[in-house]
N, CA, C and O atoms as a Tripos MOL2 file, in Angstrom:
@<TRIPOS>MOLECULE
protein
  264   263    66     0     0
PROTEIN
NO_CHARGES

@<TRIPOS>ATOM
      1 N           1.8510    8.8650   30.1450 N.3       1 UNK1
      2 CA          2.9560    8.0290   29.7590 C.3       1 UNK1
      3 C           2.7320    7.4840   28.3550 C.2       1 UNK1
      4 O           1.7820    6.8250   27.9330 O.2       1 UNK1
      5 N           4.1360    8.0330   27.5510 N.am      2 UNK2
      6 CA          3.1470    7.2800   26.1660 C.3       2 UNK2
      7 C           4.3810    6.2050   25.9160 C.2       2 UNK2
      8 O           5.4560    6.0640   26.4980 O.2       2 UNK2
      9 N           3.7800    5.5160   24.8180 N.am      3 UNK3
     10 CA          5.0140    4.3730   24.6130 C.3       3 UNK3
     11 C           5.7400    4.5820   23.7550 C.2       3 UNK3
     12 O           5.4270    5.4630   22.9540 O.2       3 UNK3
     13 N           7.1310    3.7760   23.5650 N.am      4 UNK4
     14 CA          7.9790    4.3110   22.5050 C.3       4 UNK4
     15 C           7.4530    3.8190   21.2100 C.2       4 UNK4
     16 O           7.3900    4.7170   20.3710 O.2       4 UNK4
     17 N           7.1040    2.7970   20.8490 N.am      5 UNK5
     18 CA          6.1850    2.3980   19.1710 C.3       5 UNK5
     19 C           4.7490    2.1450   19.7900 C.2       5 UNK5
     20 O           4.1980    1.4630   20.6540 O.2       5 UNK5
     21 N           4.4220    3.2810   18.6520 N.am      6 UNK6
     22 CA          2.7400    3.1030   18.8050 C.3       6 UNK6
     23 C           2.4710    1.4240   18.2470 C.2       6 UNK6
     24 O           3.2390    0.5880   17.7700 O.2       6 UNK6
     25 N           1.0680    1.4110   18.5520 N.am      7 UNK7
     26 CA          0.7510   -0.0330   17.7120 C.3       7 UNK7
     27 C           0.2980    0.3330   16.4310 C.2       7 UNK7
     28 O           0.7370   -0.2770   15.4550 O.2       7 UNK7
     29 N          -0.5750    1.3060   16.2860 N.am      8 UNK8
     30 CA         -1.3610    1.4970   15.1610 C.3       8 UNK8
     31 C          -0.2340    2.0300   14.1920 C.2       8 UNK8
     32 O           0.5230    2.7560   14.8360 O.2       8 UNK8
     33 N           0.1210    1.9290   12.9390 N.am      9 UNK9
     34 CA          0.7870    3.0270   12.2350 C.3       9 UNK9
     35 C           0.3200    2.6300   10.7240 C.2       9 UNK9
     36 O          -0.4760    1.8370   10.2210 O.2       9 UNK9
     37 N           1.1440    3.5050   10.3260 N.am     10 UNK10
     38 CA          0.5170    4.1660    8.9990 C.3      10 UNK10
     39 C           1.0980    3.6820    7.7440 C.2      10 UNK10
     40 O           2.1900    4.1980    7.5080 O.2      10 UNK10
     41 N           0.6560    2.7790    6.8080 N.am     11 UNK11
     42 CA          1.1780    2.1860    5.9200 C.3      11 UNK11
     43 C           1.1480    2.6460    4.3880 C.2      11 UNK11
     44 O           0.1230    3.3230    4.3020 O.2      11 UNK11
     45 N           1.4970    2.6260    3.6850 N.am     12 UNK12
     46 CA          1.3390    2.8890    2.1490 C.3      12 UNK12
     47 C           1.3100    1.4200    1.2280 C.2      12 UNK12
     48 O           2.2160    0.6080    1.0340 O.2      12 UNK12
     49 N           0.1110    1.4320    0.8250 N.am     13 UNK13
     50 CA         -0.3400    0.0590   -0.2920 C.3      13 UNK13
     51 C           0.1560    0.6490   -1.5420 C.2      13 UNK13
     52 O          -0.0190    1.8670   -1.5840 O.2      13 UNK13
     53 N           0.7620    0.1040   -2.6380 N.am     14 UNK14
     54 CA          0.7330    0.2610   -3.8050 C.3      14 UNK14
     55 C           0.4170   -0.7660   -4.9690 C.2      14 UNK14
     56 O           0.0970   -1.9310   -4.7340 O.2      14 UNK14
     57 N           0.5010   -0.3850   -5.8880 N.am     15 UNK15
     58 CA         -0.0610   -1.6420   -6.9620 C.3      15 UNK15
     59 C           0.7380   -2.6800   -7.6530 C.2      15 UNK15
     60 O           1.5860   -2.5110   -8.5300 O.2      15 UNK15
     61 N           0.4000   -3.5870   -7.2070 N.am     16 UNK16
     62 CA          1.5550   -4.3110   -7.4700 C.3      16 UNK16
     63 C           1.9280   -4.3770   -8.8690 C.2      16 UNK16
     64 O           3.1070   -4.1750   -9.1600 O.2      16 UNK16
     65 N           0.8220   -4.7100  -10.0450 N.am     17 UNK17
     66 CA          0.4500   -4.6560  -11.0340 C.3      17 UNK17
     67 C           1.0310   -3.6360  -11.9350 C.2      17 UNK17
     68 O           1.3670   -3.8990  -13.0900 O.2      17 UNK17
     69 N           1.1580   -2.3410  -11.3320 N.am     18 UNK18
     70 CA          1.5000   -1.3100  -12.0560 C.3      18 UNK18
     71 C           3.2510   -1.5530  -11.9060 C.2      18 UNK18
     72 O           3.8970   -1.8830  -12.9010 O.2      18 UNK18
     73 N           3.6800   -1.4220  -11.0390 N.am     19 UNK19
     74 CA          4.9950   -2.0700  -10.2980 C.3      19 UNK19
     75 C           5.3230   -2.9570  -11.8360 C.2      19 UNK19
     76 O           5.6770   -2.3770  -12.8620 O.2      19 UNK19
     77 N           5.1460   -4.2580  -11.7410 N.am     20 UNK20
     78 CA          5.4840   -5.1520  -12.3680 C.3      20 UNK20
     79 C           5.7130   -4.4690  -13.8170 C.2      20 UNK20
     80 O           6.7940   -4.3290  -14.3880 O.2      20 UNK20
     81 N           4.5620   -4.1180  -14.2260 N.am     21 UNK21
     82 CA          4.7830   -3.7500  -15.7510 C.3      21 UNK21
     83 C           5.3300   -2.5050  -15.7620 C.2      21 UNK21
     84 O           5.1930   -2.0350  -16.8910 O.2      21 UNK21
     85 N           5.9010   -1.7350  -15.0080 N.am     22 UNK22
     86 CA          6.3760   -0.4220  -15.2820 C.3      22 UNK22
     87 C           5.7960    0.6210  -15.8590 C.2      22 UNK22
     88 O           6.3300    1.1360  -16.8410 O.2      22 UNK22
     89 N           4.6020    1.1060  -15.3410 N.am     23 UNK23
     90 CA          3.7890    1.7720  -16.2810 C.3      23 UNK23
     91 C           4.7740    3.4090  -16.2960 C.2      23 UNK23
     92 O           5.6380    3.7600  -15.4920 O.2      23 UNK23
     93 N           4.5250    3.7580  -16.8660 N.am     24 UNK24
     94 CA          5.2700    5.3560  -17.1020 C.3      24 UNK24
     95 C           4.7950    6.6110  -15.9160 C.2      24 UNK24
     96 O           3.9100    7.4660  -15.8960 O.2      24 UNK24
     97 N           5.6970    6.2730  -15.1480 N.am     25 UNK25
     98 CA          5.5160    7.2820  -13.8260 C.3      25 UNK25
     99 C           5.2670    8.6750  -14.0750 C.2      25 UNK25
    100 O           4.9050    9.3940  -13.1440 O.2      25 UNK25
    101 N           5.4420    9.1850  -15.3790 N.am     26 UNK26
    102 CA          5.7120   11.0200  -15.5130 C.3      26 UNK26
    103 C           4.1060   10.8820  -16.0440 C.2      26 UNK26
    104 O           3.3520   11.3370  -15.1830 O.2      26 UNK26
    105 N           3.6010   10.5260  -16.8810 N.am     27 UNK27
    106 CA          2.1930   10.3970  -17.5080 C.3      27 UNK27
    107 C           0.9410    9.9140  -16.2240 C.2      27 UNK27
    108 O          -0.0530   10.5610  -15.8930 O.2      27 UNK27
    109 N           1.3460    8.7560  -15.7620 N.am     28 UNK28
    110 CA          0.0690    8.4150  -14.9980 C.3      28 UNK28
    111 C           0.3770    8.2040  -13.8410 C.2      28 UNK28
    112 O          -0.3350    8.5290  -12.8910 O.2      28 UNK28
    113 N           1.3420    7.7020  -13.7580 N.am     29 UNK29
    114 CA          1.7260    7.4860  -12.2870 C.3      29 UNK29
    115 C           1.4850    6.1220  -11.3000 C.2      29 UNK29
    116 O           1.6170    5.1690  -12.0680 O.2      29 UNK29
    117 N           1.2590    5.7250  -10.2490 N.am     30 UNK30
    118 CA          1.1920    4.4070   -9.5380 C.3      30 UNK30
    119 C           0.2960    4.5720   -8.8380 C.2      30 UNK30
    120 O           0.3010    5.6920   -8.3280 O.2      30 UNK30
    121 N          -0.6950    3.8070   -8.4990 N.am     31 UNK31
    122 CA         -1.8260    3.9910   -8.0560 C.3      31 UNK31
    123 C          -1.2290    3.7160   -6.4060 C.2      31 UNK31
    124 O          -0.4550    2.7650   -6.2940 O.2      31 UNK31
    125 N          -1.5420    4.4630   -5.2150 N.am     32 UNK32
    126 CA         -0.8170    4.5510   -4.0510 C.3      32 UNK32
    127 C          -2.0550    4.5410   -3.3460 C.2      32 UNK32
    128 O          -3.0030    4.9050   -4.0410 O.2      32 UNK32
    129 N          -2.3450    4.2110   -2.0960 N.am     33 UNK33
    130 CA         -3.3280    4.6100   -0.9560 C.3      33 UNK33
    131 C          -2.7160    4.5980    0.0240 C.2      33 UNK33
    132 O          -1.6770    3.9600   -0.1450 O.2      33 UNK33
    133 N          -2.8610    5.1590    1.4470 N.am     34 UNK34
    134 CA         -2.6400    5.2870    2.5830 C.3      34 UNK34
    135 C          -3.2050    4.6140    3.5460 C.2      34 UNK34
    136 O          -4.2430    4.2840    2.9710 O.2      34 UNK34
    137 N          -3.3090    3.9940    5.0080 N.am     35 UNK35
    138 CA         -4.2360    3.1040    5.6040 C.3      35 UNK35
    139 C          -3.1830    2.7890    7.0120 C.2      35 UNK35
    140 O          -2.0140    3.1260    7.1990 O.2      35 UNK35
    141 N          -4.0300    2.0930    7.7820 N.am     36 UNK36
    142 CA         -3.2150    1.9760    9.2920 C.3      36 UNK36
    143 C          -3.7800    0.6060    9.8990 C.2      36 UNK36
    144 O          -4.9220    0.1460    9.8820 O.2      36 UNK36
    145 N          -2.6850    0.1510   10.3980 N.am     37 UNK37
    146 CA         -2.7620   -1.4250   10.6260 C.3      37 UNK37
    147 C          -2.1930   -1.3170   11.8990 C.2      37 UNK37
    148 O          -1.4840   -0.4120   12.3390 O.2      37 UNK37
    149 N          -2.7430   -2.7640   12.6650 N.am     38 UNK38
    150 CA         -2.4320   -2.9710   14.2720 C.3      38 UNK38
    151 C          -0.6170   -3.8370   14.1300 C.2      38 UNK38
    152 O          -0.4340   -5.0260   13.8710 O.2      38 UNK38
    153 N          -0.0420   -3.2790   14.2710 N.am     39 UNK39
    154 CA          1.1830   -4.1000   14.6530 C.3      39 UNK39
    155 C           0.9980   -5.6080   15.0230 C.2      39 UNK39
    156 O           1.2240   -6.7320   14.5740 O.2      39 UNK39
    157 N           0.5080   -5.0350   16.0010 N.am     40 UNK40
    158 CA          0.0250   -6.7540   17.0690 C.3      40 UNK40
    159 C          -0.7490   -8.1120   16.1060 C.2      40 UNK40
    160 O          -0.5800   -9.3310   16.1220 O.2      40 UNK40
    161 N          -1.6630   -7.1800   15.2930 N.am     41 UNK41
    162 CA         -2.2400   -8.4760   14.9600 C.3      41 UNK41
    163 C          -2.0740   -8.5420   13.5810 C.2      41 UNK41
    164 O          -2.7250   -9.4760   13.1150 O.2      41 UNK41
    165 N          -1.3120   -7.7670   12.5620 N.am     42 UNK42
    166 CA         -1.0510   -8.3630   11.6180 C.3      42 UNK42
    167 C           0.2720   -7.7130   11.3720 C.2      42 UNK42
    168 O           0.3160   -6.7020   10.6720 O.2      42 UNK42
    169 N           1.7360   -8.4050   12.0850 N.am     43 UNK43
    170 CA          3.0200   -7.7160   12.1980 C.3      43 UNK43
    171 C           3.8120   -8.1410   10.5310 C.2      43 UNK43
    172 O           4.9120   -7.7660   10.1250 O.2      43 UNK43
    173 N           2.6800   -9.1340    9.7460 N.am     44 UNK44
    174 CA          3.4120   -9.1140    8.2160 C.3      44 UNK44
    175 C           3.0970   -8.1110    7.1990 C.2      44 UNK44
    176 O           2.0820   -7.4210    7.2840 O.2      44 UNK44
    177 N           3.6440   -8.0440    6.5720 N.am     45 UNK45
    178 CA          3.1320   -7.1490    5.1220 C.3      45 UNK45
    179 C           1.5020   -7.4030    4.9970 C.2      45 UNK45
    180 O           0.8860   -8.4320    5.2740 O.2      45 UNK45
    181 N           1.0600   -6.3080    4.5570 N.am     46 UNK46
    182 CA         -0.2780   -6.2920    4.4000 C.3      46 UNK46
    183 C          -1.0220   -6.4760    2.4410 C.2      46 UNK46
    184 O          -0.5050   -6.0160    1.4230 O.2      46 UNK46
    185 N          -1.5150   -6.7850    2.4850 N.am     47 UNK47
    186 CA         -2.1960   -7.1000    0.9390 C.3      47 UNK47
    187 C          -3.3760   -6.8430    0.8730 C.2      47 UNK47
    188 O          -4.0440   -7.8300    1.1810 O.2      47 UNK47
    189 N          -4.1840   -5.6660    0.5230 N.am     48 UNK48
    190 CA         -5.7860   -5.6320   -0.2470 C.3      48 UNK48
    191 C          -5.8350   -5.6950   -1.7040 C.2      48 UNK48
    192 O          -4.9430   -5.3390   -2.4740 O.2      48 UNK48
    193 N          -7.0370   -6.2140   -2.0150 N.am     49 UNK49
    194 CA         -7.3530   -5.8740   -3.2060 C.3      49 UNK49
    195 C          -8.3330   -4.4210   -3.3650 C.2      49 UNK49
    196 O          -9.4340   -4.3450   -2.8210 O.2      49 UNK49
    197 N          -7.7510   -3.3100   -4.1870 N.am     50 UNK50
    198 CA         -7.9260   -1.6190   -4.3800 C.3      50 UNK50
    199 C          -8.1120   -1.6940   -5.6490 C.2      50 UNK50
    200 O          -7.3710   -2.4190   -6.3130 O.2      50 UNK50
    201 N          -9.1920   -0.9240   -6.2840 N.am     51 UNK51
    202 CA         -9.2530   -0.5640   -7.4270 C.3      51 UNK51
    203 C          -8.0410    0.3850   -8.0530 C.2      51 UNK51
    204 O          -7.8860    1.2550   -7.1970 O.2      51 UNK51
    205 N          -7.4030    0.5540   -8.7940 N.am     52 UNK52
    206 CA         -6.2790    1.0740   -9.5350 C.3      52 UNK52
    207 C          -6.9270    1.6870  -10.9910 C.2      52 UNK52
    208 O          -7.5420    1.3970  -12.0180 O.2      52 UNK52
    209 N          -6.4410    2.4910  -10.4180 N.am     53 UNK53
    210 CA         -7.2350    4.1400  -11.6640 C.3      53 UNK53
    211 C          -6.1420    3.9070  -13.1080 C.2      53 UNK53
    212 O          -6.6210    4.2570  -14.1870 O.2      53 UNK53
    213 N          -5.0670    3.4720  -13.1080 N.am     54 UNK54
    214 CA         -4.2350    3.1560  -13.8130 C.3      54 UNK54
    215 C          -4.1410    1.9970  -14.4860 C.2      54 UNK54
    216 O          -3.5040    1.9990  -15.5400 O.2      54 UNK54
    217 N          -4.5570    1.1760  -14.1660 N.am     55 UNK55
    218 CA         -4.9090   -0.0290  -14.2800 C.3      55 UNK55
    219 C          -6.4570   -0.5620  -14.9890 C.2      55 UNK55
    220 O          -6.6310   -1.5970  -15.6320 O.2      55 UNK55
    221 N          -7.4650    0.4710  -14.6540 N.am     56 UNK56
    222 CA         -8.7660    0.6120  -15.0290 C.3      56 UNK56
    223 C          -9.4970   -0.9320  -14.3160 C.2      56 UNK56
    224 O         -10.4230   -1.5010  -14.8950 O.2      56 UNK56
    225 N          -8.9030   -1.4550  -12.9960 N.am     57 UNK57
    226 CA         -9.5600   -3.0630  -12.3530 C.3      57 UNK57
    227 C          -9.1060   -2.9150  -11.0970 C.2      57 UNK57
    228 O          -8.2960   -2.0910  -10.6740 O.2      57 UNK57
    229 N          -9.8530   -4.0240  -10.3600 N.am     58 UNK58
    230 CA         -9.7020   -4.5230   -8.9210 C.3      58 UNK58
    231 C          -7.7210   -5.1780   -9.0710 C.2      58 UNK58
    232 O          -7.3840   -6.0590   -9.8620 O.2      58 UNK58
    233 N          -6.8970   -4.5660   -8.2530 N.am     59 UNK59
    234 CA         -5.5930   -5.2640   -7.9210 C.3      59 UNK59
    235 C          -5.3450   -5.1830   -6.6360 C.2      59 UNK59
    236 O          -5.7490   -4.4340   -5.7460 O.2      59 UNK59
    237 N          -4.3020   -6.4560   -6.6920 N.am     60 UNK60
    238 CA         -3.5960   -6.5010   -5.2900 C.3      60 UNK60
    239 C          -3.0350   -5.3050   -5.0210 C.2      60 UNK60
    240 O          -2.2140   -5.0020   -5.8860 O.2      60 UNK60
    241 N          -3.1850   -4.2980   -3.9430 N.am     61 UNK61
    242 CA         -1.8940   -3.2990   -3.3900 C.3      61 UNK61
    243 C          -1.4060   -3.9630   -2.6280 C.2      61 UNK61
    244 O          -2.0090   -4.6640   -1.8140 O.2      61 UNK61
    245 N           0.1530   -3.8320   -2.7920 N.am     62 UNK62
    246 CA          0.8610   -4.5380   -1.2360 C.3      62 UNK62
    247 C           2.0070   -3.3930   -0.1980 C.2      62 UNK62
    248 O           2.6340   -2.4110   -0.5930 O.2      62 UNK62
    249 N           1.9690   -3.7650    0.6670 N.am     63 UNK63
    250 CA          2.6490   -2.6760    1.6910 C.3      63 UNK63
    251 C           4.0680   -2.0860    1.2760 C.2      63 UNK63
    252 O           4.8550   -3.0210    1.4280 O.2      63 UNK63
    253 N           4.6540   -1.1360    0.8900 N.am     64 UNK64
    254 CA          5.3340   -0.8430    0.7080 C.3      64 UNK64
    255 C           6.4270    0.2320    2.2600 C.2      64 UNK64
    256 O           5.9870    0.9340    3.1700 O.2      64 UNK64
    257 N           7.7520   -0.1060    1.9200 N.am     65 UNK65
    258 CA          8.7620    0.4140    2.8020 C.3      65 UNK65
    259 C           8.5270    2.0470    2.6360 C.2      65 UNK65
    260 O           8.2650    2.4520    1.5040 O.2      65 UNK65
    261 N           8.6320    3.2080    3.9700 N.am     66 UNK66
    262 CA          8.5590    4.6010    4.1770 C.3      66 UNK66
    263 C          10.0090    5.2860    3.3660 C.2      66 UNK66
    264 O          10.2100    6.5000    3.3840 O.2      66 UNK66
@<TRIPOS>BOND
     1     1     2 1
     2     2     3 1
     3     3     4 2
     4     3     5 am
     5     5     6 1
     6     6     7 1
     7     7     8 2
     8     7     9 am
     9     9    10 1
    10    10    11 1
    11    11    12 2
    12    11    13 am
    13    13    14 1
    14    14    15 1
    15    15    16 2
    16    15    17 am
    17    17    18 1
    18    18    19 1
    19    19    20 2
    20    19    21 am
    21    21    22 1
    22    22    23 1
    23    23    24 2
    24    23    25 am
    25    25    26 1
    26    26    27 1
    27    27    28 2
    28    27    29 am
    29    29    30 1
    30    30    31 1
    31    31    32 2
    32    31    33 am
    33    33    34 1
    34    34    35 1
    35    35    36 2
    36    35    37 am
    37    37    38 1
    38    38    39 1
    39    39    40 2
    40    39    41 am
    41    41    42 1
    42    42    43 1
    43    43    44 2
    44    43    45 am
    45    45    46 1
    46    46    47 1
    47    47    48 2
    48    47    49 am
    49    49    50 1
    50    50    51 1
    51    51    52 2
    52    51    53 am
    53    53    54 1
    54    54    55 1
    55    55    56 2
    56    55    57 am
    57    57    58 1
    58    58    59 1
    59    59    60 2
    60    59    61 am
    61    61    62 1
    62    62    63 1
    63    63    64 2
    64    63    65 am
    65    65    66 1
    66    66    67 1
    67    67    68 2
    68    67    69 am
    69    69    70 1
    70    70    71 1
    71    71    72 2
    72    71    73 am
    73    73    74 1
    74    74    75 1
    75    75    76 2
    76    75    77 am
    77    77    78 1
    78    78    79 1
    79    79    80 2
    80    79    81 am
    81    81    82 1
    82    82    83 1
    83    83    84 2
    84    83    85 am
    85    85    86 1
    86    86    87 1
    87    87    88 2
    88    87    89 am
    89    89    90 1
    90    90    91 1
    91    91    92 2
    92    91    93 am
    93    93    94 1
    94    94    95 1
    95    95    96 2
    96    95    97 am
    97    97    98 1
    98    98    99 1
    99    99   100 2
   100    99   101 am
   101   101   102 1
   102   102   103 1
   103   103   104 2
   104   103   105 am
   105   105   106 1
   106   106   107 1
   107   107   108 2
   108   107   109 am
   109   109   110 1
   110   110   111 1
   111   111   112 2
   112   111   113 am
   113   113   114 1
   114   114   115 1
   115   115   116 2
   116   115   117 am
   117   117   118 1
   118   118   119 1
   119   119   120 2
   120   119   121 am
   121   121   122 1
   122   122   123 1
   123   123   124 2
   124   123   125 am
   125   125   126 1
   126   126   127 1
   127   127   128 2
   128   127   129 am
   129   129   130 1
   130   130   131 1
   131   131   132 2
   132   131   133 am
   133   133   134 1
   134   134   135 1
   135   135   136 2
   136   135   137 am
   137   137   138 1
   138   138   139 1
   139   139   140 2
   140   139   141 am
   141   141   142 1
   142   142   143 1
   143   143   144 2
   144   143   145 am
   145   145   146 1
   146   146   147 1
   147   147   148 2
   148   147   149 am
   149   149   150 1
   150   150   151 1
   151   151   152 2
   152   151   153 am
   153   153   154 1
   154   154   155 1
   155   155   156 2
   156   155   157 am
   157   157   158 1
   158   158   159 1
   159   159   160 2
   160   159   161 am
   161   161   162 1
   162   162   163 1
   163   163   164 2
   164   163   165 am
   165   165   166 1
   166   166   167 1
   167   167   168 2
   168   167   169 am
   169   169   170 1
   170   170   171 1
   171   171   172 2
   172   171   173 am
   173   173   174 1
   174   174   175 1
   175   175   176 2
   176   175   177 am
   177   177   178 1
   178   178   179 1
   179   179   180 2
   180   179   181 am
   181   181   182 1
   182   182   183 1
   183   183   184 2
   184   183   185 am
   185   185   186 1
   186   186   187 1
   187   187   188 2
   188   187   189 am
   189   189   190 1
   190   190   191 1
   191   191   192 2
   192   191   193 am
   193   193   194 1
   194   194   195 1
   195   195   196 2
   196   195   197 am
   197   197   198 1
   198   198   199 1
   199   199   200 2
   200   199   201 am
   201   201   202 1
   202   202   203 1
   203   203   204 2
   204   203   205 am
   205   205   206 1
   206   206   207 1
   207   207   208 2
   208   207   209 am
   209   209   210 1
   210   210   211 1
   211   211   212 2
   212   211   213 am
   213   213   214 1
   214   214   215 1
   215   215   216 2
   216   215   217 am
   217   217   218 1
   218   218   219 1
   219   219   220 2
   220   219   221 am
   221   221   222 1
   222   222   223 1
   223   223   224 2
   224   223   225 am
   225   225   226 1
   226   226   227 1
   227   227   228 2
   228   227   229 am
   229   229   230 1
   230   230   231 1
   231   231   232 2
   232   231   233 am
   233   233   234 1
   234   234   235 1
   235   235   236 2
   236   235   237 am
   237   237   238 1
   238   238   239 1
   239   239   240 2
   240   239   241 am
   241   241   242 1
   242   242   243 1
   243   243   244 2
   244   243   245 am
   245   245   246 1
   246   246   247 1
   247   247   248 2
   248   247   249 am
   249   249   250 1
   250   250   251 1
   251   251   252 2
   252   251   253 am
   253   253   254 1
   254   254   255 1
   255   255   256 2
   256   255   257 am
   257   257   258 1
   258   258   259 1
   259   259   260 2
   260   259   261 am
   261   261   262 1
   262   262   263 1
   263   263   264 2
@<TRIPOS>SUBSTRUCTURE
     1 UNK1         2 RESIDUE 1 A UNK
     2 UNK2         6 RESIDUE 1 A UNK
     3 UNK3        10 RESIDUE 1 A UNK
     4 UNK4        14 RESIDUE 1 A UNK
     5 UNK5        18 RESIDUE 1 A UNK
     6 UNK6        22 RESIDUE 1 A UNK
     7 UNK7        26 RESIDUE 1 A UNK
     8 UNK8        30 RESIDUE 1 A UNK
     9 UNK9        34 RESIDUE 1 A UNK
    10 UNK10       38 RESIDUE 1 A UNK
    11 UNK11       42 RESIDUE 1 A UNK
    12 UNK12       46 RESIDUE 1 A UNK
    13 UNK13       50 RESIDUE 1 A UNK
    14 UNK14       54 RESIDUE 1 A UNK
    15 UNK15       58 RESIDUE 1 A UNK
    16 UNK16       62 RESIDUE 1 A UNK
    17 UNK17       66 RESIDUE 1 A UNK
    18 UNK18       70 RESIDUE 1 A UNK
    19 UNK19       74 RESIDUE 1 A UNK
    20 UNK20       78 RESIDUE 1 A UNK
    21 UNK21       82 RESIDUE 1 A UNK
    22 UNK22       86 RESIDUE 1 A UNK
    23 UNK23       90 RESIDUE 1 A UNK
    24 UNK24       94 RESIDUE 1 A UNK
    25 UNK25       98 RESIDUE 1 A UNK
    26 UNK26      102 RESIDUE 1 A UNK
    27 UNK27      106 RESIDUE 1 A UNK
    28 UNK28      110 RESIDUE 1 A UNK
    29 UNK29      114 RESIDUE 1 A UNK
    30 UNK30      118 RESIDUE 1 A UNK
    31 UNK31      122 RESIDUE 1 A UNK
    32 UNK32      126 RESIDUE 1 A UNK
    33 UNK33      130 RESIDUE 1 A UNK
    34 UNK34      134 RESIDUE 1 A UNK
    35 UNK35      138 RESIDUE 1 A UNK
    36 UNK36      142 RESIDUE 1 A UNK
    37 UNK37      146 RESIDUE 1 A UNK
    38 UNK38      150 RESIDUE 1 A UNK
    39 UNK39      154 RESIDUE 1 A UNK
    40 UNK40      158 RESIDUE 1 A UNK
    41 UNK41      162 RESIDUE 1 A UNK
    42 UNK42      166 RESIDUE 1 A UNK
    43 UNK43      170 RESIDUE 1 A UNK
    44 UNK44      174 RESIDUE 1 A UNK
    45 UNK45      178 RESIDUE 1 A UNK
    46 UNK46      182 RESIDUE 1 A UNK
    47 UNK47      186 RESIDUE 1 A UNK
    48 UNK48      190 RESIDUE 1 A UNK
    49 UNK49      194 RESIDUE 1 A UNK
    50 UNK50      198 RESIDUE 1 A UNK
    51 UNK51      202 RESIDUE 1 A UNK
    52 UNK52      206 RESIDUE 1 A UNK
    53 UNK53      210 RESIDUE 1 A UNK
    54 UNK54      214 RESIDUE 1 A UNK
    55 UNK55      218 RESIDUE 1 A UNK
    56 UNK56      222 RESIDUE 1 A UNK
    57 UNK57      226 RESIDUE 1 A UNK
    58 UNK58      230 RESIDUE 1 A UNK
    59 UNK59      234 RESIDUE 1 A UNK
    60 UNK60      238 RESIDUE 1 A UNK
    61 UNK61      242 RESIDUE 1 A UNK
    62 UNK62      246 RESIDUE 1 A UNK
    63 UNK63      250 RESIDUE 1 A UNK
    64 UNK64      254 RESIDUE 1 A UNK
    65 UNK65      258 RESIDUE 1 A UNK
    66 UNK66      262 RESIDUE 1 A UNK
């Protein structure tokens, strides 16, 4: 029996940093990661701090919509 929404699913972090200033998407692009979070115990937007290759530093990624 499986359930209709899993708990675990699959999120996309991006940079917020890069976001803000608009860096030039065709040249470098947005620093993106992939990752999976419990519904249950954290049902808000998610926030790490990820190093950003674009950025060349430690930034906030924040959860972005599929």
């Amino acid at each position: 029996m499986a359930k209709g929404k899993d708990v675990r699913v699959r999120v996309i972090l991006e940079c917020t940093s890069c976001v803000r200033n608009r860096v030039n998407k065709e040249l470098m692009g947005i620093s993106r990661y992939i990752t999976q979070k419990n519904r249950h115990n954290t049902p808000s937007r998610l926030e790490l701090i990820k190093f950003c290759p674009c950025c060349y530093k430690h930034t906030i990624h924040g959860e972005i919509k599929k």
